[in-house]
C-alpha positions in Angstrom: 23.2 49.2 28.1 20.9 49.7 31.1 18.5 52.7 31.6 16.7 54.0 34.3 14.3 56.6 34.8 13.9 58.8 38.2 11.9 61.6 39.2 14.1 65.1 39.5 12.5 65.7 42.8 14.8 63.0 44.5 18.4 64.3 44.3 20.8 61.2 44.2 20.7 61.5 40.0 22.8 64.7 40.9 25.4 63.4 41.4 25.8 61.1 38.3 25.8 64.6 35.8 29.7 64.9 36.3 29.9 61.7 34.0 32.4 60.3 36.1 33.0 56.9 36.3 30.3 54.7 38.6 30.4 51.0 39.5 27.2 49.2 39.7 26.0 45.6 41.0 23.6 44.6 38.8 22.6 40.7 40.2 25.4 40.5 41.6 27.7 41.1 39.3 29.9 44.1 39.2 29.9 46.6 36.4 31.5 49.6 35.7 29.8 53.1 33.7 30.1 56.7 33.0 26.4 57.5 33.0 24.8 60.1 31.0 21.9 62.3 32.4 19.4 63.6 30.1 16.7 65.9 31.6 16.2 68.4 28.6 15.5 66.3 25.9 11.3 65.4 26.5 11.1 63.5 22.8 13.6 61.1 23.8 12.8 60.8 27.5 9.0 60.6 26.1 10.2 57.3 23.3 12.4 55.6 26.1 9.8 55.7 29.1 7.4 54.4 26.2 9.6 51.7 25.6 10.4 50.6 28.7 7.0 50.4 29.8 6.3 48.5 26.7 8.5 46.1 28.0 8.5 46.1 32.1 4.7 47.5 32.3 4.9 46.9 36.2 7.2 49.9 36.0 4.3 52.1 34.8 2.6 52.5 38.8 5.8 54.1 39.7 6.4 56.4 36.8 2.5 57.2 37.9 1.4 56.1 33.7 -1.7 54.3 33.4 -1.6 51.4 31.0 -4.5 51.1 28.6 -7.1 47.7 28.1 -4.5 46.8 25.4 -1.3 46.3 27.9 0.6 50.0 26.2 1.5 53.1 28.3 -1.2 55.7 28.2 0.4 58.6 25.6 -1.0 61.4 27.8 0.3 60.3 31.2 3.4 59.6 29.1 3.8 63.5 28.1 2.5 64.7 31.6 5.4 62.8 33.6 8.5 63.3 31.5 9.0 66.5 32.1 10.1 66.3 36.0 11.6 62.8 35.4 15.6 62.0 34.7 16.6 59.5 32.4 20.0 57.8 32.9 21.7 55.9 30.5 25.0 53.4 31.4 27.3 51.9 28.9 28.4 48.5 31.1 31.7 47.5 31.4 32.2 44.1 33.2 34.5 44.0 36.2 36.0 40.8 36.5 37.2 39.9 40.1 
């Protein structure tokens, strides 16, 4: 599974609600997906952007999160950004050449 996590004021994420089928290139290799768009749902949007700063806290300048003295996402930048961000999920599906 990969994730990712935009802002709704760019429009590319668009065009991925019609859950057709997307290839990707993830390092290199190919991969193909029907992604899923969630926009509405702030709890889950709110426990996944948690977790993937957890985990890639680089990632937390460009979702505009502070990170607190102990390494975590700051809770209340958390709730203030998820409601204008997208969070796209993608079920990968190898392609093999």
């Amino acid at each position: 599974m990969a994730h990712c996590f935009t802002s709704q004021f760019f429009d590319w994420w668009r065009n991925l609600k019609i859950r057709a089928e997307v290839h990707l290139i993830i390092k290199g290799e190919k991969w193909k997906s029907t992604p899923i768009v969630e926009i509405d749902d702030h709890e889950l949007l709110r426990l996944q952007l948690d977790a993937f700063l957890r985990a890639v806290p680089r990632g937390a300048a460009h979702a505009d999160v502070s990170l607190g003295n102990n390494g975590h996402p700051d809770q209340d930048d958390i709730y203030r950004v998820v409601p204008d961000m997208a969070y796209l999920r993608f079920a990968l599906k190898h392609i093999l050449d």
